[in-house]
C-alpha positions in Angstrom: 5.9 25.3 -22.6 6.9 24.7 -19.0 7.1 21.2 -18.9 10.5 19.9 -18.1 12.6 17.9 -20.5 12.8 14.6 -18.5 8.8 14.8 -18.7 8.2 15.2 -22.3 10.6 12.4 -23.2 8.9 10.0 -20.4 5.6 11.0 -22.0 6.9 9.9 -25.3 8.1 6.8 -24.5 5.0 5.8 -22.9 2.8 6.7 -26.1 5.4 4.8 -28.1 5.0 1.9 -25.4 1.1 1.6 -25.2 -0.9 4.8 -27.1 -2.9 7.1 -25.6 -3.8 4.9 -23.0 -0.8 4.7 -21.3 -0.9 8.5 -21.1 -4.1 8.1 -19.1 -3.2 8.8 -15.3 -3.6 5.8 -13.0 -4.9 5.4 -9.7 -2.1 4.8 -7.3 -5.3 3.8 -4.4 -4.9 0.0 -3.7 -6.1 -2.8 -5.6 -7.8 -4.6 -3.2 -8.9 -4.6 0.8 -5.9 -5.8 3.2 -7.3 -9.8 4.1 -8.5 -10.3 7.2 -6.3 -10.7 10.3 -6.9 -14.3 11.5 -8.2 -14.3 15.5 -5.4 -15.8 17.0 -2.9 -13.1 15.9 -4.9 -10.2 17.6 -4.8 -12.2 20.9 -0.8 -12.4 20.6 -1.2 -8.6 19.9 -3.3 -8.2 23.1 -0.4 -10.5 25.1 2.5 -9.1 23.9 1.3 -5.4 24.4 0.0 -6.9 28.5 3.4 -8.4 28.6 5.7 -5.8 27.1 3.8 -3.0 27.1 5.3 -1.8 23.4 3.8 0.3 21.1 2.3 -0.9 17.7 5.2 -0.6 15.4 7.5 -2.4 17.8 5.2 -5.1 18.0 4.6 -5.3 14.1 8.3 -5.1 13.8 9.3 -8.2 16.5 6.0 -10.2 14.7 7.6 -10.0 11.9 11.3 -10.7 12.6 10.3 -13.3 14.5 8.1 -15.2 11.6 5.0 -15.0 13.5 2.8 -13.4 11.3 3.3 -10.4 8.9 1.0 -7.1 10.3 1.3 -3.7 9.6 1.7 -1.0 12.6 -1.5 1.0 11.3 -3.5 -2.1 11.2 -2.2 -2.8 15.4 -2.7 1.1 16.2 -6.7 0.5 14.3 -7.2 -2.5 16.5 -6.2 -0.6 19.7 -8.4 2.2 19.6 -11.5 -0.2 18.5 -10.9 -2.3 21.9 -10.1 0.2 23.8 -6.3 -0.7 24.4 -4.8 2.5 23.0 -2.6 4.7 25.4 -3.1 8.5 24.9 -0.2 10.5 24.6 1.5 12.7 27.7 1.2 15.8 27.4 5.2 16.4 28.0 5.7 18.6 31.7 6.9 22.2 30.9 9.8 22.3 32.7 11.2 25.8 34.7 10.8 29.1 32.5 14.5 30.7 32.4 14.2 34.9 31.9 16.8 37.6 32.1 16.3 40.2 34.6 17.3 42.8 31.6 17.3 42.5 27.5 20.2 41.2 25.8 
């Protein structure tokens, strides 16, 4: 039928489990939208980055060892480029072209 064994007997046990509505895909989107980011931990986003000059997932990752506040990387990257704080990449400098005189 071209449906792999594992699959059929994972789609049993779910009718077994709950009916045909268990068969029913799903969405895997998320339930609700993030809460907001109180004030006061964008501005020790905003020093951290002026004192450290780190990018967004080392600040999100020293936030949260540090019990400060939990953030996500995507949400500090977001906040960036809305205030104007983002650093572009560098384009990296080609460095000396190395040729042969002859083939091979």
């Amino acid at each position: 039928m071209g449906f792999s064994r594992r699959s059929v007997f994972r789609w049993s046990a779910l009718y077994k489990a709950g009916g045909i509505q268990a068969l029913i895909p799903k969405s895997r989107a998320r339930c609700g939208a993030q809460a907001a980011v109180p004030e006061w931990v964008n501005r020790v986003i905003v020093a951290v980055r002026l004192a450290t000059y780190w990018n967004s997932k080392r600040i999100a990752a020293e936030l949260e060892r540090r019990q400060v506040y939990k953030v996500g990387h995507p949400y500090i990257d977001e906040f960036f480029k809305q205030h104007g704080c983002s650093r572009g990449s560098v384009a990296p400098i080609p460095g000396p072209r190395y040729e042969r005189s002859q083939s091979n």
